[in-house]
py3Dmol code that shows the C-alpha trace and the ligand (Angstrom):
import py3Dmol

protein = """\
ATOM      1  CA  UNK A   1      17.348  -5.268 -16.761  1.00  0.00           C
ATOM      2  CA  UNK A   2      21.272  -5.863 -16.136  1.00  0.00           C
ATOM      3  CA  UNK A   3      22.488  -4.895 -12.731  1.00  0.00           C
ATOM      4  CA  UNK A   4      25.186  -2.678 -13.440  1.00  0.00           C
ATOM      5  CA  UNK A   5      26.357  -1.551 -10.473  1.00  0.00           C
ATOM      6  CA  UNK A   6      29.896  -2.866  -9.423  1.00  0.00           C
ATOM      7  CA  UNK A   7      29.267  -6.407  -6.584  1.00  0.00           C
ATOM      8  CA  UNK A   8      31.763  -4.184  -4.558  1.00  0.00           C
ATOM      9  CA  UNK A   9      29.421  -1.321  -4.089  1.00  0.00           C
ATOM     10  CA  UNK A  10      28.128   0.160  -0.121  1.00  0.00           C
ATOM     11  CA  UNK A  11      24.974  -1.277  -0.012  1.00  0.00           C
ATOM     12  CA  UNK A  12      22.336   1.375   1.586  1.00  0.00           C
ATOM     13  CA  UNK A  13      19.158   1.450   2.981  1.00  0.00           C
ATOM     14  CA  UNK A  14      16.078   2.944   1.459  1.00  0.00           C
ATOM     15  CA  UNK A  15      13.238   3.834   3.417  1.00  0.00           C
ATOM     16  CA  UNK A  16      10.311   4.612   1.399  1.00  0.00           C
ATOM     17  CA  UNK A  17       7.091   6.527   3.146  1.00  0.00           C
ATOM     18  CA  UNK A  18       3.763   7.361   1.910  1.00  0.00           C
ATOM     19  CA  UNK A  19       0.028   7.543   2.409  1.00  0.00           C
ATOM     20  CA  UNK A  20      -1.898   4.280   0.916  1.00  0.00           C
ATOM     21  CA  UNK A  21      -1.872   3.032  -2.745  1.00  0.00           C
ATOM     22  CA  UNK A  22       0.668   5.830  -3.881  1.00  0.00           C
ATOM     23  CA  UNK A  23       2.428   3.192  -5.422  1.00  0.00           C
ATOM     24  CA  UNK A  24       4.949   3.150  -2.533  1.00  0.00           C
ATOM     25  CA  UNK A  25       4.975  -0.901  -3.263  1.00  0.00           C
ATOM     26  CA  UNK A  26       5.414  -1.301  -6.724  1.00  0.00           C
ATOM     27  CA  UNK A  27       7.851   1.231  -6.645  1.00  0.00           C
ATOM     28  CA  UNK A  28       9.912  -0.182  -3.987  1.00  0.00           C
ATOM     29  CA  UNK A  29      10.059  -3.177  -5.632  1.00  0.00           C
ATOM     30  CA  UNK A  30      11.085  -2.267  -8.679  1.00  0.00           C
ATOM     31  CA  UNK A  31      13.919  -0.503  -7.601  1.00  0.00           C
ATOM     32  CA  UNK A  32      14.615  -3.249  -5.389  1.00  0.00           C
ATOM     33  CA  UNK A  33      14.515  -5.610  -8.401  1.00  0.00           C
ATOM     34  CA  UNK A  34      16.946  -2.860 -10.040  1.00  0.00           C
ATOM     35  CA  UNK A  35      19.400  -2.963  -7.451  1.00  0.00           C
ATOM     36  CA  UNK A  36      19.552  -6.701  -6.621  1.00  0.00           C
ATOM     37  CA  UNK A  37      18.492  -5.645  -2.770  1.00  0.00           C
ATOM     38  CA  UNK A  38      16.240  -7.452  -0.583  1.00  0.00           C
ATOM     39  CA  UNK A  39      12.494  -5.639  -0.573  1.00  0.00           C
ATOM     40  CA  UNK A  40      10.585  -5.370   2.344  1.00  0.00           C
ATOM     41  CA  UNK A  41       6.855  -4.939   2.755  1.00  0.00           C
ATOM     42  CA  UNK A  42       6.624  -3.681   6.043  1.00  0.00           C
ATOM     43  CA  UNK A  43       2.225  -3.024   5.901  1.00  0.00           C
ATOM     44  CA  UNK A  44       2.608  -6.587   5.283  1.00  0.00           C
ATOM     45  CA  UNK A  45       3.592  -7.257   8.654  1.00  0.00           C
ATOM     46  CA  UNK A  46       0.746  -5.459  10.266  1.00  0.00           C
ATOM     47  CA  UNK A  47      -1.110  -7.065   8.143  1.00  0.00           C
ATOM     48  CA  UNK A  48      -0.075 -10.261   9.198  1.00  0.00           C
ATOM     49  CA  UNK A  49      -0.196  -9.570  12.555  1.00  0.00           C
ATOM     50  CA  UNK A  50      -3.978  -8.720  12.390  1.00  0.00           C
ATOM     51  CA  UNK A  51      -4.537 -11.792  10.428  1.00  0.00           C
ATOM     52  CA  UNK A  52      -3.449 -13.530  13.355  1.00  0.00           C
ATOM     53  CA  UNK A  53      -5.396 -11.894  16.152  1.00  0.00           C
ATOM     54  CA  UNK A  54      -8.709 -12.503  13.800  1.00  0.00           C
ATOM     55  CA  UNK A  55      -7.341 -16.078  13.089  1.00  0.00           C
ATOM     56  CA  UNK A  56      -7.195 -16.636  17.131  1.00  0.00           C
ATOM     57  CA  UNK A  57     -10.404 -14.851  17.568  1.00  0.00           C
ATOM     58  CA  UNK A  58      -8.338 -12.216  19.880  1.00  0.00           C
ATOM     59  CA  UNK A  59     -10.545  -8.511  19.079  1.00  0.00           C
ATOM     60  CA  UNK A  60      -7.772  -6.062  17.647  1.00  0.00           C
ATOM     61  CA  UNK A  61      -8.897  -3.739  19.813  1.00  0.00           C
ATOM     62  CA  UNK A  62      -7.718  -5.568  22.594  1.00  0.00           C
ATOM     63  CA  UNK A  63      -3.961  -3.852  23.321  1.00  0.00           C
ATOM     64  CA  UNK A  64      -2.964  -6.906  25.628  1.00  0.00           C
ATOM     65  CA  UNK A  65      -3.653 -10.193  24.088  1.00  0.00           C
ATOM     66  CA  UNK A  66      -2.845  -8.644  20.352  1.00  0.00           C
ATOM     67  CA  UNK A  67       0.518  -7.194  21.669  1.00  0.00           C
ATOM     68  CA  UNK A  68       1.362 -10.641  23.874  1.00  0.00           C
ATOM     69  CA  UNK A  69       0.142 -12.581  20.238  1.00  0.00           C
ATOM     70  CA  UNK A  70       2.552 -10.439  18.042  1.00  0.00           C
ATOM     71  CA  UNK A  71       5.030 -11.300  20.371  1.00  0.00           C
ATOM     72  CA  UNK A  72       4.712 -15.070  19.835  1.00  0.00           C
ATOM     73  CA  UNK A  73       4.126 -14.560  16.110  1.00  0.00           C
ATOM     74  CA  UNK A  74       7.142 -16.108  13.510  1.00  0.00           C
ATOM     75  CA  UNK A  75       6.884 -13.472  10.258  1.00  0.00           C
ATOM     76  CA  UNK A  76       8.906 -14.196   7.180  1.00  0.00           C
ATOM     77  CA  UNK A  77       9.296 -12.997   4.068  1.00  0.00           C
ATOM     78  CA  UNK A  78      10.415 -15.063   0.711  1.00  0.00           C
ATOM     79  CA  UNK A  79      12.516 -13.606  -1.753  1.00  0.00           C
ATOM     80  CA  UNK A  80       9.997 -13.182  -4.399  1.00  0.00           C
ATOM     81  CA  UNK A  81      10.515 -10.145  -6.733  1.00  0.00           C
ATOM     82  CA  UNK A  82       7.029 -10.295  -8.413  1.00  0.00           C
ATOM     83  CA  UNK A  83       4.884  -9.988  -5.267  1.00  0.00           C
ATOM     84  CA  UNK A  84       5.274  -9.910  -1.479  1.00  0.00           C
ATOM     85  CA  UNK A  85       5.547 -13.168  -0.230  1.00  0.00           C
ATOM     86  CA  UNK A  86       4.834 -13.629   3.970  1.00  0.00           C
ATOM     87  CA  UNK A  87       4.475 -16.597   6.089  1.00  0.00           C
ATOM     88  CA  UNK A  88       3.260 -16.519   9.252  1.00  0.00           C
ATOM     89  CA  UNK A  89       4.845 -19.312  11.826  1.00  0.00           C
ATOM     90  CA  UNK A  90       5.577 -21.257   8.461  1.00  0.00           C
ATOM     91  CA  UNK A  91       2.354 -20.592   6.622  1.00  0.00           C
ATOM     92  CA  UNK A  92       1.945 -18.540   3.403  1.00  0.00           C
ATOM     93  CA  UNK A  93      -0.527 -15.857   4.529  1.00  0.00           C
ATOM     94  CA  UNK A  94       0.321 -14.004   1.041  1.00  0.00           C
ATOM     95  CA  UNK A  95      -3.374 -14.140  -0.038  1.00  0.00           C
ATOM     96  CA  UNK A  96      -5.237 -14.109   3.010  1.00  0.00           C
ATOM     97  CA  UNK A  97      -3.658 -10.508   3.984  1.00  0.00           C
ATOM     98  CA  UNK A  98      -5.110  -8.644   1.140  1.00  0.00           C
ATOM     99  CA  UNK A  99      -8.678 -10.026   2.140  1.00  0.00           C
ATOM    100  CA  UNK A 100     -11.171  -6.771   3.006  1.00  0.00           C
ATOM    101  CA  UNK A 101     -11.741  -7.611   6.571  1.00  0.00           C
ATOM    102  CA  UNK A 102      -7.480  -7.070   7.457  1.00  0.00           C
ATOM    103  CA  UNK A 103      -8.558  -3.326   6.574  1.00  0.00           C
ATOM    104  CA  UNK A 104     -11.124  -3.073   8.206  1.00  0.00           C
ATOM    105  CA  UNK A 105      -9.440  -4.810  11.279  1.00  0.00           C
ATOM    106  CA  UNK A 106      -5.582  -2.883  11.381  1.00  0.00           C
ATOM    107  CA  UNK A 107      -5.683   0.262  12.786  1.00  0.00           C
ATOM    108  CA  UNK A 108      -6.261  -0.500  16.394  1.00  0.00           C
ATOM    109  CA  UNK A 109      -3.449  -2.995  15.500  1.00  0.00           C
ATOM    110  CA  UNK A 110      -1.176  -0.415  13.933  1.00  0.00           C
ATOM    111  CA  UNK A 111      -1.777   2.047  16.706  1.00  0.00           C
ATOM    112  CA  UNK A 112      -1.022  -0.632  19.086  1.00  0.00           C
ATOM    113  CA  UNK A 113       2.430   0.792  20.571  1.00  0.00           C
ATOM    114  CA  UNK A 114       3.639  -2.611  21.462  1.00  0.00           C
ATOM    115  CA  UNK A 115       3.124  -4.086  18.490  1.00  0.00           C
ATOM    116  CA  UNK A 116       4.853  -1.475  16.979  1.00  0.00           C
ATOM    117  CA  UNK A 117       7.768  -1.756  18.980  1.00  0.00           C
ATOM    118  CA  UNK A 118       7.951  -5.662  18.247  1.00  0.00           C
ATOM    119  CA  UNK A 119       7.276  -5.142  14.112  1.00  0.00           C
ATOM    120  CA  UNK A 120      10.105  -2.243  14.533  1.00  0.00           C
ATOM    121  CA  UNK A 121      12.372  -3.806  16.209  1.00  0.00           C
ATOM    122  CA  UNK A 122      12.046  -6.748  13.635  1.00  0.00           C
ATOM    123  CA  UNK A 123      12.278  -4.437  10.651  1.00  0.00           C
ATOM    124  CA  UNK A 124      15.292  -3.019  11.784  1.00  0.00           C
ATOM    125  CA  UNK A 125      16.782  -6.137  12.129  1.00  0.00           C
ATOM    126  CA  UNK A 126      15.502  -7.126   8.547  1.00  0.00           C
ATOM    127  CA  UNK A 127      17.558  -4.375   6.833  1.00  0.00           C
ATOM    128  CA  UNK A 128      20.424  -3.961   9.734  1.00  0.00           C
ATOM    129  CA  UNK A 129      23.047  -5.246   6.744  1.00  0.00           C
ATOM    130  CA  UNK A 130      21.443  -2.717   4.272  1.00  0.00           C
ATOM    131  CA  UNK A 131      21.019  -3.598   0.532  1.00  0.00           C
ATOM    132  CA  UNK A 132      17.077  -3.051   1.540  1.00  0.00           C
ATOM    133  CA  UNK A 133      14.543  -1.010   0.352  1.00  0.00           C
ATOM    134  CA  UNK A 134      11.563  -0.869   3.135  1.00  0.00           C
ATOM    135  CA  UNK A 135       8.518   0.995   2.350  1.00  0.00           C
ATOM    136  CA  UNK A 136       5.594   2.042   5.467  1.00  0.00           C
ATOM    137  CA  UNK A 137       4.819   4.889   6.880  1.00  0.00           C
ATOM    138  CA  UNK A 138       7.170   5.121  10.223  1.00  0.00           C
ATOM    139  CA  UNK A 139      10.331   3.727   7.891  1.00  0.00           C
ATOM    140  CA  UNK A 140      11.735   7.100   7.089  1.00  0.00           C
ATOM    141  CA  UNK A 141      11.063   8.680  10.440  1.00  0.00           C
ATOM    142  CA  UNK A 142      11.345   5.546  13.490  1.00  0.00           C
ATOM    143  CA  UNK A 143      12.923   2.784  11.520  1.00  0.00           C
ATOM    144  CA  UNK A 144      15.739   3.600   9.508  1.00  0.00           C
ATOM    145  CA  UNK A 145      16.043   7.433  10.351  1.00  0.00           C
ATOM    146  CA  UNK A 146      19.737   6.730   9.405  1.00  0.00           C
ATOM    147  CA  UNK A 147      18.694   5.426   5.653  1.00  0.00           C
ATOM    148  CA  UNK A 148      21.420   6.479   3.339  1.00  0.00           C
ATOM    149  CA  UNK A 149      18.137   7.276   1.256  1.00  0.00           C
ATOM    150  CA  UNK A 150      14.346   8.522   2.267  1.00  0.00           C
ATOM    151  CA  UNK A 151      11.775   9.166   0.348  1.00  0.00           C
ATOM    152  CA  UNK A 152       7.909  10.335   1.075  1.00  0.00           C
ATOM    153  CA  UNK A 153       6.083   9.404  -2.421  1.00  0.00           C
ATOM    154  CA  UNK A 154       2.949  11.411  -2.297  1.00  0.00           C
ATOM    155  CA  UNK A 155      -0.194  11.609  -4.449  1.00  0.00           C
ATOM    156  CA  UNK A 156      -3.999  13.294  -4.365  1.00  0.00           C
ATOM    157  CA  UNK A 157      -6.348  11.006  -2.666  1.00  0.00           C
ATOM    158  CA  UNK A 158      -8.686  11.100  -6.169  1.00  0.00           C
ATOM    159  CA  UNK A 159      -5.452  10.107  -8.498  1.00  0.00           C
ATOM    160  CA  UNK A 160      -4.838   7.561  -5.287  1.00  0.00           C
ATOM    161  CA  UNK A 161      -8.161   6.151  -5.795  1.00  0.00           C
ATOM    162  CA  UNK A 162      -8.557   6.405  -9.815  1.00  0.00           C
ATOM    163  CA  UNK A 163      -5.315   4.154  -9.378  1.00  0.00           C
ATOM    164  CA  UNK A 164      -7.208   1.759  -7.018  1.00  0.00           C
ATOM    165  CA  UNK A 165     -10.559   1.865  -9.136  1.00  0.00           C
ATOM    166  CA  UNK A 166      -8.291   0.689 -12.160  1.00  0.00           C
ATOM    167  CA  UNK A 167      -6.519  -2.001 -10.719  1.00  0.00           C
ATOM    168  CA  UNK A 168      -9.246  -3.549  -9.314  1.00  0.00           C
ATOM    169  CA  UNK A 169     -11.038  -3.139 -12.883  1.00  0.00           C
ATOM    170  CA  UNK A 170      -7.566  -5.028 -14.485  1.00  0.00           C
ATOM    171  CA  UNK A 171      -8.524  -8.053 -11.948  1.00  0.00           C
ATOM    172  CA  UNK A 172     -12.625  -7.596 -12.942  1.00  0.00           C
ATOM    173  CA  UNK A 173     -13.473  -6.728 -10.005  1.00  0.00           C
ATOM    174  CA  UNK A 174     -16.223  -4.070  -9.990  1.00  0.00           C
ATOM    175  CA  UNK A 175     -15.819  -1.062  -7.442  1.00  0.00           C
ATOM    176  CA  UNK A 176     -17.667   2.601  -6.732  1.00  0.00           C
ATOM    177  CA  UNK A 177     -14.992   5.804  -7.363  1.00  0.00           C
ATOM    178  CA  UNK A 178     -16.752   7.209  -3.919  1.00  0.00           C
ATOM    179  CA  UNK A 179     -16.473   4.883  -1.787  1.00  0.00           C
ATOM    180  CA  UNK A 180     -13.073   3.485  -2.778  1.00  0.00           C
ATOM    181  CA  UNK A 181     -11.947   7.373  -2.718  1.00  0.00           C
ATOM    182  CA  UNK A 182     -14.137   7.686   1.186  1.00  0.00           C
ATOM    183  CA  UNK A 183     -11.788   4.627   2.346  1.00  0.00           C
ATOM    184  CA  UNK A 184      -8.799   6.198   1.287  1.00  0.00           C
ATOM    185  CA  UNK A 185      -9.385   9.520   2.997  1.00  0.00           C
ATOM    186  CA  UNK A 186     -10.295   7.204   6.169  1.00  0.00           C
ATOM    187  CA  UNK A 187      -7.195   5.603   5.855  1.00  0.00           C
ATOM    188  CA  UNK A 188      -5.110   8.732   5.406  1.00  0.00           C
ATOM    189  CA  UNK A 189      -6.690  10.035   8.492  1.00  0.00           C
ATOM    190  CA  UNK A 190      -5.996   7.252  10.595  1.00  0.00           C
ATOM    191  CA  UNK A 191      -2.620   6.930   9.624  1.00  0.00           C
ATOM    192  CA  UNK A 192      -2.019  10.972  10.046  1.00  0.00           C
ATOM    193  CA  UNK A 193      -3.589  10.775  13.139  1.00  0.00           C
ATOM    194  CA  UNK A 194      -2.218   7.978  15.469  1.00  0.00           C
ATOM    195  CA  UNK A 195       0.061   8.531  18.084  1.00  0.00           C
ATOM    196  CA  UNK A 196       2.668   5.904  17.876  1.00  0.00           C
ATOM    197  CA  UNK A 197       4.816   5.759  14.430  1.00  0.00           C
ATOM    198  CA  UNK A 198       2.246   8.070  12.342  1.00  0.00           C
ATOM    199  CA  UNK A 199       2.525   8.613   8.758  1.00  0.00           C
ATOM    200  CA  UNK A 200       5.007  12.143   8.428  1.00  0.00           C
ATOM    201  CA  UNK A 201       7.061  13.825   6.347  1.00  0.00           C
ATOM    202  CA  UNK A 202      11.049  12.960   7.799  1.00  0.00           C
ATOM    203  CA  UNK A 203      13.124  16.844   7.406  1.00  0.00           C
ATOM    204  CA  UNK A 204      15.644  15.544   4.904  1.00  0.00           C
ATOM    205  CA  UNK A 205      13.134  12.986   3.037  1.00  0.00           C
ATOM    206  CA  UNK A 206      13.367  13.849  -1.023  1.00  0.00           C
ATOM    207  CA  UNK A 207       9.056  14.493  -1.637  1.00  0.00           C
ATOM    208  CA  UNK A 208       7.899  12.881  -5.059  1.00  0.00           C
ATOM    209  CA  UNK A 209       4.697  14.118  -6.211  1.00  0.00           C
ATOM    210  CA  UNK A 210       3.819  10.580  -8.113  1.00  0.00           C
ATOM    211  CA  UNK A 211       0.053  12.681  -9.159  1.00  0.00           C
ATOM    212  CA  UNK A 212       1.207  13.032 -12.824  1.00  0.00           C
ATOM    213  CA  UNK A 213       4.152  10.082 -13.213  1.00  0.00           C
ATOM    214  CA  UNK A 214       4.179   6.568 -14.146  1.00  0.00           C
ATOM    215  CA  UNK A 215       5.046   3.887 -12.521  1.00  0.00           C
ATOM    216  CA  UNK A 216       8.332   3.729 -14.554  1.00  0.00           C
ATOM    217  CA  UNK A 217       9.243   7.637 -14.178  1.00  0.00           C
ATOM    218  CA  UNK A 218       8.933   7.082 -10.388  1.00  0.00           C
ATOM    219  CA  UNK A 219      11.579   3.913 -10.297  1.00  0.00           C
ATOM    220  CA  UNK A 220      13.646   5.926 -12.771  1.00  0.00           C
ATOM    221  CA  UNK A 221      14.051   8.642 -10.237  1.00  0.00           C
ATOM    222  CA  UNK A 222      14.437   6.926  -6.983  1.00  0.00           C
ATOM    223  CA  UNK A 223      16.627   4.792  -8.939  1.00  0.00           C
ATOM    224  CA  UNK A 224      18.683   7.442 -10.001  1.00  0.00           C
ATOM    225  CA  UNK A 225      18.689   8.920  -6.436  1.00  0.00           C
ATOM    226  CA  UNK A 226      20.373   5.815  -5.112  1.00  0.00           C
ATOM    227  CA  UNK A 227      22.786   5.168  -7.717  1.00  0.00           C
ATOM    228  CA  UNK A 228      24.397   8.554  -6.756  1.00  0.00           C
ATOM    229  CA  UNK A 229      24.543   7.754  -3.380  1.00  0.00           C
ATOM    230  CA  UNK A 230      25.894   4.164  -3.844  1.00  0.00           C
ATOM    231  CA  UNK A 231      28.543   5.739  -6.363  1.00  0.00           C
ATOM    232  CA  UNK A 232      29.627   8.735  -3.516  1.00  0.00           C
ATOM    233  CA  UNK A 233      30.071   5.903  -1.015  1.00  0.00           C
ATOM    234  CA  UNK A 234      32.372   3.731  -3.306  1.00  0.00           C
TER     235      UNK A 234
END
"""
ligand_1 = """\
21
C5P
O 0.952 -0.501 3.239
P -0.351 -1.195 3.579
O -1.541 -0.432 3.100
O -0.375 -2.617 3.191
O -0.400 -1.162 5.169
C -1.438 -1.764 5.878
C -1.674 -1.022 7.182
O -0.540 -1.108 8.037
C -1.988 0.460 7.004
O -3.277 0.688 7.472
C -0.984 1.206 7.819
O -1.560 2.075 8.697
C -0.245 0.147 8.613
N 1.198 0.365 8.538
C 1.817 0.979 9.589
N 3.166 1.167 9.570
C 3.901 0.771 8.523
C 3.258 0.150 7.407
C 1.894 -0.015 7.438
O 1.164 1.340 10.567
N 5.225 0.941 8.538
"""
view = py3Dmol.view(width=600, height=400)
view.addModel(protein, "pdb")
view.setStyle({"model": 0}, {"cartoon": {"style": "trace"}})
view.addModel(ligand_1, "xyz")
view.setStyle({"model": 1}, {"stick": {}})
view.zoomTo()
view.show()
């Protein structure tokens, strides 16, 4: 896909929210791909960050020693366009934070207000330049509430889990509609519900139903979205 937008152009920030597997990630990255910006995987970093704590046998639900750990922790990101690439204090952790157990081990580490703070202050330092497009659940609302761009992609928690059932099925792996669909719900709720940096609608964030849109419709119109914006800054 040629990059047609002038090397001269205002780069902007685009802060992407949504409940899980709405297909806030592929998105982002395709219309990070589009753009030439930088794409950031910010459930990544909590991911990471609980990958750690279970690494150094430190219980997530223990406030103090996770937040201190987080602290020490060195996250980075490669620039690969294809997948999210992380490394934690050097290591490539890529793989190992998609494993089952990091979801069933991050919410008392996302709801973990210093952690926050410390992935926060880190993703705003990521995408302080602009030319990023972030995707979470706090990004539109705590870390770039200034994004030139916001949008809250939403979808119904049974298309959200069809989607899940069928990529899993594309990599053979064999999973139950009901209880992929109860983890989902469990998910949403604990991301809803949390006090620190919960998952919300920002006032002047554009809402994109993705329910009945392809992958490809949902690029075309974010990417659309941000073109106009780039061109009214020029
Ligand atoms: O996006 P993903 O599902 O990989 O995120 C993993 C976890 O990190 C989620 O459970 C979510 O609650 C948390 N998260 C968060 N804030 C963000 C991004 C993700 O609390 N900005």
């Amino acid at each position: 896909m040629p990059i047609d937008i002038p090397m001269a152009a205002k780069k902007i920030k685009i802060a992407i929210d949504g409940p899980a597997a709405s297909g806030k990630s592929t998105t982002a990255r395709a219309v990070a791909r589009r753009l030439d910006y930088l794409y950031i995987d910010s459930g990544a970093m909590y991911r990471a960050v609980t990958l750690a704590a279970l690494e150094a046998g430190v219980p997530t639900t223990d406030e103090t020693r996770v937040a201190e750990l987080a602290g020490t922790l060195e996250i980075t990101f490669g620039r690969n366009n294809e997948a999210t690439e992380i490394y934690l204090d050097g290591t490539d952790v890529s793989a190992a934070i998609r494993a089952p157990r990091i979801v069933a081990h991050i919410n008392p580490v996302a709801a973990n207000s210093r952690v926050r703070q410390i992935l926060v202050a880190k993703q705003q330092s990521l995408g302080k330049s602009g030319g990023v497009v972030m995707d979470g659940r706090d990004i539109t609302t705590v870390v770039f509430p200034d994004a030139e761009l916001k949008v809250y992609m939403q979808a119904s928690a049974e298309e959200r889990a069809r989607r899940r059932v069928a990529e899993l099925s594309v990599k053979d792996i064999a999973a139950d509609f009901d209880e992929v669909l109860a983890s989902i719900e469990q998910r949403d709720r604990a991301d809803l519900t949390r006090i620190h940096g919960p998952l919300k609608q920002a006032p002047d964030a554009i809402v994109i139903d993705t329910t009945a849109l392809t992958i490809a419709e949902q690029v075309e119109k974010i990417y659309r979205l941000a073109r106009d914006i780039i061109e009214r800054k020029d």
